[in-house]
N, C-alpha and C positions, 0 to 999 in steps of 0.2 A: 472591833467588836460592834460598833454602832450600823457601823456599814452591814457586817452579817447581821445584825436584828432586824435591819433592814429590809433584807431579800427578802429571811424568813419571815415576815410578816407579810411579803407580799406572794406565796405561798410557793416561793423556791426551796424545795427538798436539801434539808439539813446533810443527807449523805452524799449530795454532789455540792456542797461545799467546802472550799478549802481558802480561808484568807492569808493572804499575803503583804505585811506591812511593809511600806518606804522603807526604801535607803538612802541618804545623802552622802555621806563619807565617801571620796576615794570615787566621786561620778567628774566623766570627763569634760564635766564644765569645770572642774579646777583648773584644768588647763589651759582654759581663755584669759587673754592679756587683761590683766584687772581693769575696769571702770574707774577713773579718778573721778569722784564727783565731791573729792572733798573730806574732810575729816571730820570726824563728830565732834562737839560741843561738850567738853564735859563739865563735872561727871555726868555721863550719860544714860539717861535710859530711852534704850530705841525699840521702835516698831518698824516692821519689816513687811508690806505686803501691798497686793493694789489697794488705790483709793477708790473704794466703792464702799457703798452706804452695808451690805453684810458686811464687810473686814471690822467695823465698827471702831475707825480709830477715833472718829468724834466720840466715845465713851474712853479712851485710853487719855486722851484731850481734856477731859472734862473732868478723869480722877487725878491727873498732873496738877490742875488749879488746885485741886482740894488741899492739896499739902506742899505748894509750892512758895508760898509764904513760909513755911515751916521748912524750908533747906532753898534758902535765897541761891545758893550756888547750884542749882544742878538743872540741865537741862534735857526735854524732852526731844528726838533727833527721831521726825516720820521718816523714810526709806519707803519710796513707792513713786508709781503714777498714777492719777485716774479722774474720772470725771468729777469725783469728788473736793479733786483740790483745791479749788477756791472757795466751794464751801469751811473746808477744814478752815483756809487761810484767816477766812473771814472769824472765823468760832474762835480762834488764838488771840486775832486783836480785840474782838470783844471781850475777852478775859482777862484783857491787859498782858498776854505772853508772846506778843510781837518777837518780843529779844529773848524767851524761853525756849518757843516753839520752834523747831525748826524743821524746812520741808529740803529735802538733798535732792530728790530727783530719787529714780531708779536705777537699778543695776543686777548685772548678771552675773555678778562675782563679790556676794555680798560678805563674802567670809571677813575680811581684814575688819570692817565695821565691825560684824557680832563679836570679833575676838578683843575687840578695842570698849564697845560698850562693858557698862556694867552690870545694867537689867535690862532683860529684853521683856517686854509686853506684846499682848493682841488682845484687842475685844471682840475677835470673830463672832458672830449671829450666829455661824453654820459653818462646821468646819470637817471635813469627813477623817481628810490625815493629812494636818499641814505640815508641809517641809521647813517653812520655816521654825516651826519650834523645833523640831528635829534638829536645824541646823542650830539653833540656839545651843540645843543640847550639846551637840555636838564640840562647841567653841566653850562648853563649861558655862554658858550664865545664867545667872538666878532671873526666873522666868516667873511669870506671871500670866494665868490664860483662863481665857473661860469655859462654865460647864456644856459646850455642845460639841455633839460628832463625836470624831476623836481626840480631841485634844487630853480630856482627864486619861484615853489611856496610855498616851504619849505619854503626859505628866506623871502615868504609876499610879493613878487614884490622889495624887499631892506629895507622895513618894519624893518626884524629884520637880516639883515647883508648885508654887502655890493655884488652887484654884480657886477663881472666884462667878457669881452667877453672871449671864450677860446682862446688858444693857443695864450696869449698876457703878457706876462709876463710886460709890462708898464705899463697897468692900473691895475695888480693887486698890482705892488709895489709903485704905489701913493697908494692905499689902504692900504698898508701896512706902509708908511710912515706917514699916517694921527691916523694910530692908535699906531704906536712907539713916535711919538714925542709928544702927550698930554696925559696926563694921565685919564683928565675930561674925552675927546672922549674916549679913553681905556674903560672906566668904562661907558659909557653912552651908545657904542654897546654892552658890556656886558649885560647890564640891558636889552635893546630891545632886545636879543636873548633868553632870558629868559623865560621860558614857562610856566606862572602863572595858566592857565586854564589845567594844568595837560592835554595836545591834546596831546601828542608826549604816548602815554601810551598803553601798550597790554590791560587793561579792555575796553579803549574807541575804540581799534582798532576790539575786539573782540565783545562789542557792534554793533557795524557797522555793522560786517559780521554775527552776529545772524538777525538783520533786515533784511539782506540782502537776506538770507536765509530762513528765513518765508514769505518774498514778494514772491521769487521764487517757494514754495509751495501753495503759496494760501492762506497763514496765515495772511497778514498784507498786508496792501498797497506800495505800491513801497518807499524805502526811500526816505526823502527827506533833504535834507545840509548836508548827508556825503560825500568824496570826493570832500572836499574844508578846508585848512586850515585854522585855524582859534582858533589862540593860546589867543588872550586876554580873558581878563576875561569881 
């Protein structure tokens, strides 16, 4: 939705648009020989994406320290590459989380991790429809993301994970703090990120855009309720 206020704001005609959300489930990169780059750190909570200064894991970094005295056992597990990484590296031993923080390298087969962590986070700046919470979704965990792009509609409006503003690292480690100190809560955002109607998937994303594509030829009537989430069953 962030993406169509978009267009129409830059004065593309509401009646030749038709939005099409991701799918991850069931895409044939599950098929590639998994990445060993190693196991997470737990209990874990990981971040999933390149290392550039929009992904904003130095705020996912910097709401970790805030409550990391406060659950001495849990670590933060970055998943990426980018030209950011020695900056991050540097921002963790400044904070004293040398032995907290931890950087795996990237990977293209990041499933076994999301299914292994506990919470997944992102501080995205900008984010139009990231796959990675999707796949979070997807793997069941209690997620945590910020308000740009699409991410709140990914998340359902906070439906199924918490949303907090960007570049605030306070509200995302109350968020963090409400999911380290219960276990119930742990386990109850888990469940809500969960994606029982199989939505997050390449068949249904690829249904969408054959619709979409027979509208545009003259085949079928303009679609109508794709480009809106809508993971319950």
């Amino acid at each position: 939705e962030a993406e169509r206020a978009l267009l129409l704001s830059r004065n593309y005609a509401e009646n030749k648009l038709v939005t099409v959300i991701n799918g991850v489930g069931g895409s044939a990169r599950e098929e590639l020989p998994v990445d060993d780059i190693g196991q997470l750190y737990q209990p874990s909570i990981m971040t999933l994406s390149g290392l550039h200064a929009r992904k904003g894991v130095n705020y996912v970094i910097s709401a970790f320290a805030l409550v990391a005295d406060e659950f001495p056992d849990w670590h933060l597990n970055v998943v990426g590459w980018g030209g950011a990484l020695a900056e991050l590296q540097q921002q963790a031993d400044e904070l004293g989380l040398a032995e907290r923080v931890h950087f795996l390298g990237s990977t293209l087969t990041p499933w076994l991790l999301l299914r292994s962590t506990k919470v997944f986070a992102t501080g995205s700046l900008a984010d139009p429809c990231p796959l990675a919470v999707m796949e979070a979704r997807t793997a069941g965990r209690a997620i945590v993301g910020t308000r740009v792009g699409g991410i709140p509609e990914t998340l359902e409006q906070g439906e199924a994970g918490f949303i907090v503003p960007p570049q605030d690292p306070a509200a995302m480690a109350e968020a963090f703090r409400q999911l380290l100190a219960d276990d119930a809560t742990l386990a109850d955002w888990q469940k809500r990120a969960e994606d029982p109607a199989g939505f997050f998937t390449v068949v249904r994303m690829a249904t969408d855009y054959e619709r979409a594509y027979l509208w545009t030829l003259g085949l079928a009537p303009k679609p109508v309720g794709t480009g809106t989430v809508k993971t319950r069953l």
